[in-house]
C-alpha positions in Angstrom: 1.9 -187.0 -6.0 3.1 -187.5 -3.0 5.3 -185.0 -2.4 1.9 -182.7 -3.1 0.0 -184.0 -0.4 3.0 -183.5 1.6 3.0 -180.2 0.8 -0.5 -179.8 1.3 -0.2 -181.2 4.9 2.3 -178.2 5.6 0.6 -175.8 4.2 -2.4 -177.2 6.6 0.1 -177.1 9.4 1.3 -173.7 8.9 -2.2 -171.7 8.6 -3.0 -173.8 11.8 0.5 -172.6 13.3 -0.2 -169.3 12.8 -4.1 -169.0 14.0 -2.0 -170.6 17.5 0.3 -167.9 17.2 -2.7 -165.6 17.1 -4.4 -167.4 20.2 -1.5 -167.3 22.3 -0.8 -163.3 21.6 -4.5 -162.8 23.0 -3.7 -165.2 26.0 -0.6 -163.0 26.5 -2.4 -159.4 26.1 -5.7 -160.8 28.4 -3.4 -162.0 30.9 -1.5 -158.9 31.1 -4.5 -156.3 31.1 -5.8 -159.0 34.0 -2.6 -158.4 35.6 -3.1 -155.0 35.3 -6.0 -154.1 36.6 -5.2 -156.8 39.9 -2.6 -154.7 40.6 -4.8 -151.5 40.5 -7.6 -152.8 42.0 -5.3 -153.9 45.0 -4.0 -150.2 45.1 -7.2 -148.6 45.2 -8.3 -151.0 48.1 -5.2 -151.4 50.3 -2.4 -148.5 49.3 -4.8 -145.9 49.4 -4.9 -143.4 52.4 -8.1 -143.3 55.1 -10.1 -140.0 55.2 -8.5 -139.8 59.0 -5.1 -140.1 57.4 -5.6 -137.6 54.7 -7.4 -134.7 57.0 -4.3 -135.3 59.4 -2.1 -134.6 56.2 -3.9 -131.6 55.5 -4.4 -130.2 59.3 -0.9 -130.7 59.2 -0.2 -128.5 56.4 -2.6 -125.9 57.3 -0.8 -125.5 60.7 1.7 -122.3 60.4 4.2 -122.0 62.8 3.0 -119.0 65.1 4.2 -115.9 63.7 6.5 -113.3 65.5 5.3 -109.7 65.6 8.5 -107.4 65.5 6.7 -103.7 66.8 8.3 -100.3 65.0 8.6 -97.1 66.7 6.0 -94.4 66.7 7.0 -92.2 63.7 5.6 -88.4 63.1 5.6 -87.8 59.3 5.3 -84.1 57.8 3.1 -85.0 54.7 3.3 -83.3 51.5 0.2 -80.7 51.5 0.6 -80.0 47.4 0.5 -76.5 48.0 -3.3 -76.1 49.0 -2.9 -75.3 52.6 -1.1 -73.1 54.8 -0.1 -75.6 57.5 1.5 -79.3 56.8 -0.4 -82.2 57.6 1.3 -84.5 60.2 0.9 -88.3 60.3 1.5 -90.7 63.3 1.6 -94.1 62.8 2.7 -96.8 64.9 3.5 -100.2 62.7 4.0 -103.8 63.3 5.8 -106.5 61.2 4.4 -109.6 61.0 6.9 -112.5 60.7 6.5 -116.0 60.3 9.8 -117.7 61.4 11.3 -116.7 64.3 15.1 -116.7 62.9 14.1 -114.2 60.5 13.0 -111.5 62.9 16.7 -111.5 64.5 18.2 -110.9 61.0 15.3 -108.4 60.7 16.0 -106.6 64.2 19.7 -104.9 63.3 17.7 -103.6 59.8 14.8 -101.4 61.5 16.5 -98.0 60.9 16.9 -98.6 57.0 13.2 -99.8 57.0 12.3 -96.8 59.0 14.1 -94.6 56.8 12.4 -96.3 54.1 9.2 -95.6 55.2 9.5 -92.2 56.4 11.0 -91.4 53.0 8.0 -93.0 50.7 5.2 -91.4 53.6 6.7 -87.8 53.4 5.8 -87.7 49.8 1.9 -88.7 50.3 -1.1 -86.3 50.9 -4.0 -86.8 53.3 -6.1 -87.5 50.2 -3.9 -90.6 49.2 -5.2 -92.2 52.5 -8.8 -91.9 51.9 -10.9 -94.5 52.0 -10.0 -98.6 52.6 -8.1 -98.8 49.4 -5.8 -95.9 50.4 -5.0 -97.3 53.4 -4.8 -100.7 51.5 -2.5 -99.4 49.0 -0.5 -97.8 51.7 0.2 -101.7 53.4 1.0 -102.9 50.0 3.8 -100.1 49.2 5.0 -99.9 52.8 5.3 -104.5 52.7 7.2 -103.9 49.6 9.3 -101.7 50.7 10.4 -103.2 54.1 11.0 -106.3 52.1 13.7 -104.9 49.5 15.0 -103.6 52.7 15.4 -106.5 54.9 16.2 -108.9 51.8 16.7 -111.9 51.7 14.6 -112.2 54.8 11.0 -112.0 54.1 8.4 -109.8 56.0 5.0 -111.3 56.0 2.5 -108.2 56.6 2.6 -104.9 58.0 0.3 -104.6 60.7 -1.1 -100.9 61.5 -1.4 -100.5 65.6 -2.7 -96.4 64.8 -3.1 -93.9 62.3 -3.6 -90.7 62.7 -3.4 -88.0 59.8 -4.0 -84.4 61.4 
C-alpha cells in the first residue's frame, strides 16, 4: 500500500507539473506580445518622422534640377500632297529639346544633324491633314520625341518643345 500512495503522490505532482508548465508558457507568450507592442508603441511615438520632416522629404523630391533647352535649326519641309493638289505644301517649324541634365545635352550637341535628318525624313512623308487639330499636332511631338530619342541613345530627350509651325 504504500508504494500506491506513493504513486498517487506523483501522479498528483505530475498533473500539477504540467498545469505550471502551462502557466509559465502564457507568462512567456504575454510577456513577449507586451514586449512587442512596447517596442511598437515606442516607434510610432519617437522614430516616426514630423509632418515638417516629411513635406521637406517630399519638396525635396519634387524639386527637378532645371532643365536645359537645346534649340534646333529652322527647317523647311516639302510635305507629301497625296496627289490632290498641284503645288506642294511646305512646313516650317522651329523645334526645341527639352533636357533635364545638363551633361546630357553635350552628348546630345555633336548628334543634331542625325536628329535633324531624322526628322525631316519622318515630316516629308506627312500631309497637311495629319496636323489638324490638337491631336495631330500631339501625335506629331510624340513621333518626333521618339524619334530623337533612338537617335541620341543612350542619352535621353525629355520633350520636344514647338517654338513655330507653319504649314503653307
Amino acid at each position: 500500500m504504500a508504494k500506491k500512495a506513493k504513486t498517487e503522490d506523483e501522479g498528483a505532482s505530475g498533473e500539477e507539473a504540467s498545469k505550471g508548465g502551462k502557466k509559465k508558457l502564457i507568462i512567456i507568450i504575454a510577456t513577449v506580445a507586451l514586449l512587442a507592442a512596447g517596442g511598437g508603441g515606442y516607434w510610432f511615438l519617437f522614430k516616426r518622422h514630423s509632418p515638417e520632416q516629411v513635406a521637406a522629404a517630399e519638396a525635396a523630391a519634387k524639386a527637378k534640377k532645371p532643365a536645359t533647352f537645346l534649340e534646333m535649326k529652322d527647317m523647311m519641309i516639302g510635305m507629301s500632297n497625296g496627289g490632290q493638289q498641284d503645288r506642294q505644301p511646305i512646313m516650317k517649324i522651329k523645334v526645341v529639346l527639352e533636357i533635364g541634365d545638363p551633361k546630357v545635352s553635350e552628348e546630345v550637341k555633336p548628334l543634331l544633324p542625325r536628329v535633324e535628318d531624322a526628322f525631316q525624313v519622318f515630316m516629308r512623308e506627312l500631309r497637311p491633314s495629319d496636323l489638324e487639330g490638337s491631336a495631330g499636332m500631339y501625335r506629331l511631338k510624340e513621333e518626333l520625341l521618339r524619334r530623337v530619342n533612338m537617335t541620341v541613345y543612350p542619352a535621353k530627350v525629355d520633350a520636344v518643345l514647338f517654338k513655330e509651325l507653319l504649314v503653307q
